[in-house]
N, C-alpha and C positions, 0 to 999 in steps of 0.2 A: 414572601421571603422575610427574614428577620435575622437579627444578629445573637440569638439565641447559643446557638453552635459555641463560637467565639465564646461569650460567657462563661457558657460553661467548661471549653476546654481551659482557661485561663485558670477556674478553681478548682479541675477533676482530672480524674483522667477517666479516658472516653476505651470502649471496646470497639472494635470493627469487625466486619464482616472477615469472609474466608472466599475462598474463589468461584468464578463463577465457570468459569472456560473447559478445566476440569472437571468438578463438579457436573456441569452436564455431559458432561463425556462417559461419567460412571455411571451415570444414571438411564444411558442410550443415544443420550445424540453424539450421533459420526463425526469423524474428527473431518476438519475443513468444511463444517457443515456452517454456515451465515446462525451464526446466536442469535446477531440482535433480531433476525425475520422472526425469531421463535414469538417475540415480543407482540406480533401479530396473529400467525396461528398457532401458538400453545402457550396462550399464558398461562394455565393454570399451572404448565410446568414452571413458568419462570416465579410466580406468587409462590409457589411452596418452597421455591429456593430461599425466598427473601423470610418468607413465615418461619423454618426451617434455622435460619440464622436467628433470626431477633427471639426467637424461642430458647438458643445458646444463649442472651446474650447480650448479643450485638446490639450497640447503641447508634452506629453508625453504619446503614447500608448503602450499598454504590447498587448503579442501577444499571440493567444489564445493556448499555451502549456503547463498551465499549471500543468496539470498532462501527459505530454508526455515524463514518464520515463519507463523504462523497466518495471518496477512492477506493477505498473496501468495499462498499456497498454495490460500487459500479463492479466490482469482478464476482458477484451474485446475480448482478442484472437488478438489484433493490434499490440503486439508487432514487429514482422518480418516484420512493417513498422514504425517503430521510427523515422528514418531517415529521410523518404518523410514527414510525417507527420508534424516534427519540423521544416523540409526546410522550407514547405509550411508556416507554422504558421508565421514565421517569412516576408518569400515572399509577403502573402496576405496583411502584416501593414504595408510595405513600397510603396508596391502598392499605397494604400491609403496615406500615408503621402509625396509621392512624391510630390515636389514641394513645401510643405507648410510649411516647417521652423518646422515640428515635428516630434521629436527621437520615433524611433522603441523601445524598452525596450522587450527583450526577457524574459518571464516569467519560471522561473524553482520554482514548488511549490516543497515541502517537501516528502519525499519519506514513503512508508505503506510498511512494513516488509511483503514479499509474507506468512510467516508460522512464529506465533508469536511464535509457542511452539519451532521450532529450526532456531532462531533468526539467521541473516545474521552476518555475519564477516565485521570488520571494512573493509576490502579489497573490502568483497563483494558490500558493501554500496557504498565503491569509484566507482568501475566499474561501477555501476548503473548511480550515478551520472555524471562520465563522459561521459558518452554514452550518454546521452541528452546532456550535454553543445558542446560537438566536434560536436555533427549534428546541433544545431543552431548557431554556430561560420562558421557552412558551408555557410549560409547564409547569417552574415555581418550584423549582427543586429546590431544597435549604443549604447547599454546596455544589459548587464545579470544583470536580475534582479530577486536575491532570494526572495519570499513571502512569507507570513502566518508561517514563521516555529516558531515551539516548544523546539525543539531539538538544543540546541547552540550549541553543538560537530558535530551535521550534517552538521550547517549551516558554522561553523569555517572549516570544511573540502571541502564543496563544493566551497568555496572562495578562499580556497587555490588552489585548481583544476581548477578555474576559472583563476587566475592570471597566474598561470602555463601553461596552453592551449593556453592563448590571452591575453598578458599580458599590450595590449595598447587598450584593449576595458573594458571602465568605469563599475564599478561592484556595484551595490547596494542590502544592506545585509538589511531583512527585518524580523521581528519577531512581534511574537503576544504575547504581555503583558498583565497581569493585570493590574486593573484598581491602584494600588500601585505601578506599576512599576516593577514588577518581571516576571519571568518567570515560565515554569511550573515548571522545575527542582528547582526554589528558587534563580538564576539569579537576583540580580536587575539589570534594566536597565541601569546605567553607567556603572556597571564592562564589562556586554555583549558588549557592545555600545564599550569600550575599548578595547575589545579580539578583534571585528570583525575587527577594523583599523588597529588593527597589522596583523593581517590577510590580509589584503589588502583591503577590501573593501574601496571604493571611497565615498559611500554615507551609512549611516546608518539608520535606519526608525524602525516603527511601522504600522502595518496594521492587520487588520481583527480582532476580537473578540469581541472587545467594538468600541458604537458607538463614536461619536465626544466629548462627555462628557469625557468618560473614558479615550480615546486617549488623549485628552487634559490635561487628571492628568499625564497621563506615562510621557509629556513634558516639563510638567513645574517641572520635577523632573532631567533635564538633562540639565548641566552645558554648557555654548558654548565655555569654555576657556580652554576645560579641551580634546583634543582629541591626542594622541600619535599616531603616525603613524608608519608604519615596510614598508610596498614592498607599492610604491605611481607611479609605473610607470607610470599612466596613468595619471599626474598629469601634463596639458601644463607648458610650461617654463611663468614664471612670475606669477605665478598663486601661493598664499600660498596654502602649503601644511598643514599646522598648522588650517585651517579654517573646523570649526566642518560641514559637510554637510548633514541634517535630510532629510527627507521623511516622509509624515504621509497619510496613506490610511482607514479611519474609515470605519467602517458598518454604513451603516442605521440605528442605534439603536439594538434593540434587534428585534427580531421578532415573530410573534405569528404564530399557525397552524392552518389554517383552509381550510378544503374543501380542503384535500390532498395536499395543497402549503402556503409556507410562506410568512408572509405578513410581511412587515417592515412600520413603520409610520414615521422615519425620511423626514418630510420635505425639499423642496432644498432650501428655504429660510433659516432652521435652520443651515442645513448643510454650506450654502455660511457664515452665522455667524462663527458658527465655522472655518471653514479654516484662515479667521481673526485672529481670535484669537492665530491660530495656529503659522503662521507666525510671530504671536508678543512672539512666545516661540521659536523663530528662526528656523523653520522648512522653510524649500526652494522648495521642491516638494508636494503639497497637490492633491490626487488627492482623490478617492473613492474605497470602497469595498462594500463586501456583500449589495444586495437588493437595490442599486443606480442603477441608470439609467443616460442619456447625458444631462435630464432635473435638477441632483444634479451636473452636470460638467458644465451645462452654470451658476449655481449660483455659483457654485466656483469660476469660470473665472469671473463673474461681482464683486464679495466681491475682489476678491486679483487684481483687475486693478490698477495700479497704486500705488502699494505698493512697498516696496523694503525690503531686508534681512535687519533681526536687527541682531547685533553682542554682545550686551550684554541685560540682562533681571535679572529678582530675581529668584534665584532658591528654590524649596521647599523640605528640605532635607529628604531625604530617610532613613524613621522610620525605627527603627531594628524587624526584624518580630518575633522573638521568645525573649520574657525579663522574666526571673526570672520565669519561668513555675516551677510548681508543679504538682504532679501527680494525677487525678481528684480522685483517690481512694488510700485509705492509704496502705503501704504495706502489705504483707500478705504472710504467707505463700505459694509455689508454687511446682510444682511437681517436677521443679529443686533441690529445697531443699529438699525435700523429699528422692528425688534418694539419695541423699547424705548420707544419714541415716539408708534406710533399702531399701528393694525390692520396688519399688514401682507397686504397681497394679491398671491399668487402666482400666475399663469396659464399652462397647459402649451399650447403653441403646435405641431405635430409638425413637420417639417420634410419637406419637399414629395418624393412618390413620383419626380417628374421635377426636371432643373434649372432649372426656373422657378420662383425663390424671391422674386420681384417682390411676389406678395401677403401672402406672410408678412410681409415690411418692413411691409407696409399695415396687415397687422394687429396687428404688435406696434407701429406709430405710434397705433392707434387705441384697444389696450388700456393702453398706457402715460397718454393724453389722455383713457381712463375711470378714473382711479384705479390700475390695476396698477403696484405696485411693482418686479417682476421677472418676467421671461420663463422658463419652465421649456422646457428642447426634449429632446424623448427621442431614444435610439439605437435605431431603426430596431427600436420595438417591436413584440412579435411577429413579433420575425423577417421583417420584412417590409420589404425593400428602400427607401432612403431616402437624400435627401442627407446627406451630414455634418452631424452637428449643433454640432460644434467648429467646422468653417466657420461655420454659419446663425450660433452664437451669435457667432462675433466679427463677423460684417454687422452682426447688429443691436444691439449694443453700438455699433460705429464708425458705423453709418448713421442712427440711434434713437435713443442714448444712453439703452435702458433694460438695467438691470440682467440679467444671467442666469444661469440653474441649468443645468449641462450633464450628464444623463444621464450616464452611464460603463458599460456594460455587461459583465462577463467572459466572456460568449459567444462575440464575433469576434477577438481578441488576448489573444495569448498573455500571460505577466509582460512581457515585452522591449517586447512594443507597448504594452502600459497603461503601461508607465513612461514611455514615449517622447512617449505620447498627452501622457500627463497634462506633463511637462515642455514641450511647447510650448503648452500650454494656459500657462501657469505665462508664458512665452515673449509671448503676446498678450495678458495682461492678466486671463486670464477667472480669476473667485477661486471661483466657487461648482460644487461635482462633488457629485452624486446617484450613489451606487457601489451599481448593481443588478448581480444575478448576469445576470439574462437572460431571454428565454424560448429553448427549444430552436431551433436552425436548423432541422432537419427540419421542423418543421409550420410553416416559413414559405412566402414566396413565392419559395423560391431551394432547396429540397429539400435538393439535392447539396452544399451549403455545410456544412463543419462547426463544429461548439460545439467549443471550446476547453476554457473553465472551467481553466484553469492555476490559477487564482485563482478564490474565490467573495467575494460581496460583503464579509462581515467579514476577507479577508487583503487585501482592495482598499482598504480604510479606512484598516487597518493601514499598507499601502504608501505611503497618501497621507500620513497623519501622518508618515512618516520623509522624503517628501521635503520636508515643512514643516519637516524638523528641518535640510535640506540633504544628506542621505542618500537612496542608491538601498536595493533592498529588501537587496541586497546587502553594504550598508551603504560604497558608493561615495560618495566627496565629490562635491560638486556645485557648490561655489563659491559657489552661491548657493542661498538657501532659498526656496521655493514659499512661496506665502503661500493656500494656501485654507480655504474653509469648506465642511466636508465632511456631507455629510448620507446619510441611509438610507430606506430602503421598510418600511412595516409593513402587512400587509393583515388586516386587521381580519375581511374575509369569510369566516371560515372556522368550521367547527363546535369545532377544540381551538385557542382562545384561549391556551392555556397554554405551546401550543409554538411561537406566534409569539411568545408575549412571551420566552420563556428566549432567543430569535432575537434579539429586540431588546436586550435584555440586554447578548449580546456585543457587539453593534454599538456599543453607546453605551461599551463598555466598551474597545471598542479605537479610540474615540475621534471618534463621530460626534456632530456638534453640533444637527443637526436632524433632524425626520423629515417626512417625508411618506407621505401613508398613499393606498390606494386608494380610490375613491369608492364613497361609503355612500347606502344609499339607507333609513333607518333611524334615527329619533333616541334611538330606546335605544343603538341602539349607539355614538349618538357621545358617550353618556354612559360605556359601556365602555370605551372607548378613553382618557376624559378618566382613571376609575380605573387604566387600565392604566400610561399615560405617565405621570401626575402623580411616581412613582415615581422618572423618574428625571433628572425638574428637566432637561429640557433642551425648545426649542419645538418643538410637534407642530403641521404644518399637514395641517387633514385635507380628502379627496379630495374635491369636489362637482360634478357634472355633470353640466349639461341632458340630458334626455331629446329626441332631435327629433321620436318619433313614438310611434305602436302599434309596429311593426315594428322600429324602434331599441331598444327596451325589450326586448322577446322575445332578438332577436337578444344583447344584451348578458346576457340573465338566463341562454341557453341555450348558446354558444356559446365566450365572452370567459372565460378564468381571472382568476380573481384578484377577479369582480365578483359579487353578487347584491342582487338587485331584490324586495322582497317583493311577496307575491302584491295584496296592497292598493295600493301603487303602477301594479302592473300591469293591476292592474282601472281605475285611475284613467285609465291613457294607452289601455287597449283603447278598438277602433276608433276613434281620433282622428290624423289626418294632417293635412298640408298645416299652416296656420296654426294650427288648433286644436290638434293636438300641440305646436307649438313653445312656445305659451300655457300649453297646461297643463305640460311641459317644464319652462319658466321659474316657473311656479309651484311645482314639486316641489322643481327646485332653491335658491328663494328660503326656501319653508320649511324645508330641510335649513341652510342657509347660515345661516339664524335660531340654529337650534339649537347650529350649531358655535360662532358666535360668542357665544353665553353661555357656552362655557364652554372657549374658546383665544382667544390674541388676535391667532391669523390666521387665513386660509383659503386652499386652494389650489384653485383652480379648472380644472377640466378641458374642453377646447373640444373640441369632437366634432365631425368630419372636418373638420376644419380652417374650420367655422362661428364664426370667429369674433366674427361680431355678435350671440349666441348669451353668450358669455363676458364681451363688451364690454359687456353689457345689467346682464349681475350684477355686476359689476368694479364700473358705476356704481350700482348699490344698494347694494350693501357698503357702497360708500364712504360713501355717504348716511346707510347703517344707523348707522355708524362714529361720523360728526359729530354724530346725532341722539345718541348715547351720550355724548357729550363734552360 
């Protein structure tokens, strides 16, 4: 390894390579197919790639490792070859660059959390990511180079691990901006561009998401006078340390789908304009991303012949993203306030398997005129086909005037549709969102439908608090701020208590203001629930609901996730149907209802298939229970 690189981007400007991900996709390998394996059985495909480039060109290849970190690697079953795998990646583009005056550039992309629901440990991340950078430092690549990331704490940490490991091999830190210059977390690009050189990084960039258009706003938004520097080992003697050093790796534009594969229209003429351009916003390494090919790296290499770094330029200041927002819907009363006042009583109403939602009205008019304070409506629980419940809830808000909770589930939309959801939610008024992950599509009534999960309940919380800030998750303005009250699921029914509550934890932690729990059929446990929540000071409305029968009871103890029924309840409702179930039902439920309300000061009541004179019956005892309290 040597500081060659550095040298010479300090007095040139350098070409890059074009994609590798694409690129073999057009050439035959199957999308979701493991790359980096290829590095083992088909190198000669990966050497004609890199041959292929530097034949454009390209003075600078990355090596196809992209994702050769423990965690990707493990969802191939390649893990227990990391090591060979990153040697190789690296072996295979020196092979090829021998000789010919061009830096190897080892590629470390961004790392995918194996199990979002119990998210890695800072520790754990580290381990990850040095296990990739040690096995390609094995090899003597003349760059680590971080790409595409999102995550500026991932990327601020793998820089540090990088300098720390090899601390005289050049390190180039690379993220993917909006076309505004920010980040997804809401980063603009000078603050991050500032963190990563005190970090160490050598060279700073932008690559992948927007084509040369967008890339080219991120840079003309970055000063070249303005770069502080912390750990510069790799910095040759006589060389300023003070000189700002860019990268910029665009897409091919955006791309379309067709016929099972992505097509990108960026031109290599367009693209050889743009890199111009680039370099006149003092960027030193231009090379390509996503959907390029060696024919957008020879018009690179023909546009930047004979240019040289510019050291100063006009900068275009970096607009503040949220100014003077207001909340798109006027205040209002909320079930926060509510609590404050008296019992509050919740009732979940479901929303009707067909579009005859006529009785629902009926019955949220009739549980509002028993004392319910607000209507809860789920998303098409258990996966099981149903109207909208974003519609039902603005009906019966506009046609009712009572209060509502709307479900939100991360099962059937992606981040784009949950934001989109939730913004005309924001749009009709409605203030209060329930952010459950879901249950699976497959075991519903629609099979062939698939789970999304782009998002699990705590990054849905998360999302909602930022557009209460007036921010997308992207950290887009919005002009106007959401105004909700966002609440979470805790299910109490489970045998390890300990690992819903560390669940609940995050949720409250990234910002949920109430819970709602499943229904208990147990008054110990709704004294465990009172110790578990008490913890974290915020109101817990916990589940209750009637039993209709013998049958109803089995079927819920044996069938329904998320519920258990003890064997003494069950004994109580065996063989009793018709009215006599519904009685003793109502009786089960009244005693659970007892127990909750001595020790929360609400409840949330659960109507079972849509019986709601069943819920209307408890609504008005509560209430009763309530005022005899008072």
């Amino acid at each position: 390894m040597n500081n060659e690189f550095l040298t010479q981007l300090r007095e040139h400007v350098l070409v890059g390579d074009g994609a590798m991900g694409t690129l073999l996709h057009e050439r035959g390998v199957p999308q979701r197919f493991c790359h980096e394996e290829l590095n083992l059985t088909k190198p000669d495909l990966i050497r004609r790639v890199h041959a292929d480039y530097i034949a454009a060109g390209a003075q600078v290849i990355r090596t196809n490792s992209f994702g050769a970190n423990p965690w990707k690697l493990r969802v191939h079953g390649f893990e227990d070859k990391l090591g060979i795998i990153n040697r190789t990646a690296v072996e295979l583009a020196r092979k090829m660059a021998a000789g010919k005056n061009v830096f190897v550039a080892a590629s470390i992309g961004p790392l995918t959390a194996p199990d979002r629901e119990n998210p890695p440990t800072a520790e754990e991340r580290e381990a990850a990511q040095c296990a990739q950078i040690a096995a390609l430092l094995e090899a003597e690549p003349d760059i680590l180079l971080f790409e595409t990331y999102t995550d500026l704490d991932d990327l601020l940490r793998g820089v540090r691990l990088a300098k720390q490991l090899a601390r005289k091999c050049p390190v180039i830190a690379s993220m993917s901006f909006s076309e505004e210059g920010f980040t997804f977390g809401g980063v603009n690009v000078v603050t991050a561009f500032k963190q990563l050189r005190a970090a160490g990084a050598d060279v700073v960039g932008c690559n992948c998401l927007n084509g040369p258009h967008g890339t080219l706003q991120v840079f003309r938004r970055v000063p070249l006078d303005d770069a502080p520097r912390g750990v510069d080992a790799g910095t040759p003697q006589g060389v300023d340390a003070g000189a700002l050093l860019l990268s910029a790796y665009p897409n091919a534009g955006r791309p379309q789908f067709f016929n099972q594969q992505f097509i990108f229209q960026t031109t290599p003429e367009y693209m050889g304009t743009a890199a111009r351009q680039l370099v006149e916003e003092g960027v030193r390494l231009v090379g390509s991303c996503c959907g390029t090919n060696p024919a957008h790296t020879a018009a690179i290499a023909a546009a930047m012949r004979g240019l040289r770094p510019v050291t100063t330029k006009v900068v275009v200041p970096i607009t503040q993203r949220v100014r003077d927002t207001k909340p798109i819907q006027p205040p209002s009363e909320t079930i926060l306030d509510i609590i404050k006042k008296r019992t509050l009583i919740v009732t979940e109403l479901d929303p009707p398997r067909n579009m005859d939602y006529a009785r629902i009205l009926e019955g949220a008019a009739a549980l509002k005129a028993a004392g319910t304070d607000a209507l809860t409506v789920a998303d098409n629980s258990m996966a099981i086909l149903r109207m909208s419940n974003v519609a039902l809830a603005h009906l019966v808000e506009r046609e009712v005037g009572l209060t509502t909770i709307v479900h939100l589930t991360c099962r059937d939309r992606n981040s784009i549709g949950l934001q989109s959801e939730l913004m005309g939610m924001a749009a009709l008024g409605l203030r209060h969102v329930l952010a459950v992950t879901g249950d699976p599509a497959k075991f519903g009534d629609v099979p062939d439908a698939t789970s999304v999960y782009d998002l699990n309940s705590v990054d849905l919380i998360g999302a909602i608090i930022k557009l209460n800030g007036g921010q997308t998750l992207a950290g887009h303005p919005l002009k106007y701020r959401a105004n909700f009250v966002v609440g979470c699921a805790f299910n109490p029914n489970v045998t390890n208590i300990e690992a819903q509550t560390k669940r609940l934890e995050r949720k409250i932690a990234a910002g949920a203001q109430f819970v709602m729990t499943q229904p208990i059929y147990d008054r110990q446990l709704a004294k465990t629930v009172h110790d578990v929540a008490s913890q974290f000071g915020v109101p817990v409305l916990v589940g209750v609901m009637p039993l209709l029968n013998a049958r109803n009871a089995e079927f819920l103890a044996n069938e329904v996730p998320g519920i258990s029924i003890p064997h003494p309840v069950r004994d109580r409702m065996r063989g009793k149907e018709g009215d006599e179930g519904r009685k003793e039902g109502l009786a089960i439920a009244r005693e659970m209802a007892e127990a909750v309300l001595e020790l929360f000061p609400g409840i949330y009541l659960i109507t079972p298939l849509a019986r709601y004179d069943l819920t209307m019956d408890l609504s008005r005892w509560v209430r009763a229970q309530a005022h005899e309290k008072r």
